[in-house]
C-alpha positions in Angstrom: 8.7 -94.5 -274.8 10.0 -97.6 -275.4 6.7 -99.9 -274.9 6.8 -103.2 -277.1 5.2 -103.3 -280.3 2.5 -106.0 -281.1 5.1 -107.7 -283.2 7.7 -107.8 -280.3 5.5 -110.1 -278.1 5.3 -113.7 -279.0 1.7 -115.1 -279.1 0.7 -118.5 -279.7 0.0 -118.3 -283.2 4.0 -117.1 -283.4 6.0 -119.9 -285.0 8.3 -121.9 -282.3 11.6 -120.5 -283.9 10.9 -117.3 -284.0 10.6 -117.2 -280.4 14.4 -117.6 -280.1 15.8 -114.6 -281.0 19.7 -115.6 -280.7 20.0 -118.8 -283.1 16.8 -117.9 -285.3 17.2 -116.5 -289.1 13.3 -115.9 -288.9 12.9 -112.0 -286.8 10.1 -110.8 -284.4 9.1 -108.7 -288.0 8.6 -111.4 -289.9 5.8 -113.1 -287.8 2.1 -112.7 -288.9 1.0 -109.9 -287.4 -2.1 -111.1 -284.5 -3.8 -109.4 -282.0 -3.4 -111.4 -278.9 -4.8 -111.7 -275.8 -3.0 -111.1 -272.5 -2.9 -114.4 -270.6 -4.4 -114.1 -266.5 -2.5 -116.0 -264.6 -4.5 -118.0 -261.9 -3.1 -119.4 -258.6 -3.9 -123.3 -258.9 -3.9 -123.2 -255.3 -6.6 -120.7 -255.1 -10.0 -122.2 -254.1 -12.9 -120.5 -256.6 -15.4 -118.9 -253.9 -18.5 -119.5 -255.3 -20.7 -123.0 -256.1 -20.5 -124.6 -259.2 -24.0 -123.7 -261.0 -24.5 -126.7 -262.6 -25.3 -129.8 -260.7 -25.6 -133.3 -262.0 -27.7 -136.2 -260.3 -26.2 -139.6 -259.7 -26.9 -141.6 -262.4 -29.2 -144.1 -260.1 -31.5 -141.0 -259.4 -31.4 -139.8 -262.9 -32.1 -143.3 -264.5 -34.9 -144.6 -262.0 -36.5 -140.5 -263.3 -35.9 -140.8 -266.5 -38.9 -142.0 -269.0 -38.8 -145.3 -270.4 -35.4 -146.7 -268.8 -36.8 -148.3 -265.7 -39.8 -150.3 -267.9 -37.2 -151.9 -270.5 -35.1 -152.7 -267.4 -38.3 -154.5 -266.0 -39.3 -156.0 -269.7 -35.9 -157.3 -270.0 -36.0 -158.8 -266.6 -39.6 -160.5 -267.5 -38.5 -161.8 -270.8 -35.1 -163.2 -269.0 -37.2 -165.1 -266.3 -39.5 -166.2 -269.2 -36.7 -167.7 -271.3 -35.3 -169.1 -268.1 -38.5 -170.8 -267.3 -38.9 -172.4 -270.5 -36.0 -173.6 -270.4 -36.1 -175.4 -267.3 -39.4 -176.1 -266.6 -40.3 -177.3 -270.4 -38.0 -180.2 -270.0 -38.6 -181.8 -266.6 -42.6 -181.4 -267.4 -41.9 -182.9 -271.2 -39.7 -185.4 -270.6 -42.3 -188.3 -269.2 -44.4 -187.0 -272.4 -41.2 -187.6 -274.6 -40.8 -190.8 -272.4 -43.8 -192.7 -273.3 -44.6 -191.5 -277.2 -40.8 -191.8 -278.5 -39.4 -194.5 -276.1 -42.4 -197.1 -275.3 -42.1 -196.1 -271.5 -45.3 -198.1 -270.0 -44.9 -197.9 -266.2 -47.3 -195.9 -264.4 -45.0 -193.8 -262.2 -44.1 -190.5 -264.0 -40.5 -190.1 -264.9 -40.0 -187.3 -263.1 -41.2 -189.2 -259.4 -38.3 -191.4 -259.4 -35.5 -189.9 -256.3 -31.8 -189.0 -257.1 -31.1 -192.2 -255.2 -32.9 -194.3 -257.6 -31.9 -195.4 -261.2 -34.2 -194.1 -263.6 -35.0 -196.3 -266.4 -33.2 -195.8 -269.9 -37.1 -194.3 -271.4 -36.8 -191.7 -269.1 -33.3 -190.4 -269.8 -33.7 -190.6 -273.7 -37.2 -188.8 -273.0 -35.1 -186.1 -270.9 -32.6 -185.8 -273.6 -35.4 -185.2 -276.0 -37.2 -182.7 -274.0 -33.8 -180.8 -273.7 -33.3 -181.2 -277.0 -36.4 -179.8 -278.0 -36.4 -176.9 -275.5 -33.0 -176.1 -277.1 -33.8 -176.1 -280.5 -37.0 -174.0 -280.2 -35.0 -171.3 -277.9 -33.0 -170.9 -280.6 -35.4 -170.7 -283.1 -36.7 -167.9 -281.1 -33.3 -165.8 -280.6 -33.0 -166.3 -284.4 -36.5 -164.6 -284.8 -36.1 -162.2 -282.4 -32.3 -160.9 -283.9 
């Protein structure tokens, strides 16, 4: 009977040299002796006949599912619009204010009436740049908070 010992068979845990027989000083004997595990060999090309028993939604379905994800999504977009706003609204709407109390603008017309066409007067922009100013500084003040 001439059926290889354990020893005989490389395994994985068998040192690279001593798979080499011919050039090697280290023998088959002198490996640690492992039981190993016959490898299966499987045709790459084979398709696996049955369905794969875990399935995983798309990550649209699972997030618009999930608890909580979709409402900081809508916060986030609320907050963003708010900023936004103030941002752009706060100086148009504050710069007549900004206008008359820092620059002595007296006309009647508001600053904001005058057309793209027209020159404004020199109140109105230093009330504009004031107002952005202002809006500026108080937006940061608020990201400052807020990290």
């Amino acid at each position: 009977n001439m059926a290889p010992k354990i020893n005989d068979v490389p395994s994985e845990s068998t040192p690279l040299h001593s798979r080499s027989h011919e050039n090697s000083h280290v023998h088959s004997h002198d490996a640690p002796t492992t039981a190993h595990l016959s490898m299966i060999e499987i045709d790459p090309n084979e398709r696996i006949k049955r369905p794969s028993v875990v399935r995983h939604k798309s990550f649209i379905v699972h997030f618009a599912t999930s608890k909580g994800a979709p409402q900081i999504v809508i916060l986030c977009l609320l907050l963003a619009l708010g900023f936004g706003s103030t941002i752009g609204v706060v100086p148009a709407v504050a710069t007549d204010r900004y206008a008359r109390l820092n620059h002595d603008y007296l006309d009647e017309r508001n600053c904001a009436d005058f057309k793209i066409d027209e020159i404004k007067p020199q109140e109105c922009l230093n009330g504009s740049n004031d107002a952005q100013g202002a809006a500026a500084m108080a937006n940061l003040i608020s990201n400052g908070l807020t990290f």
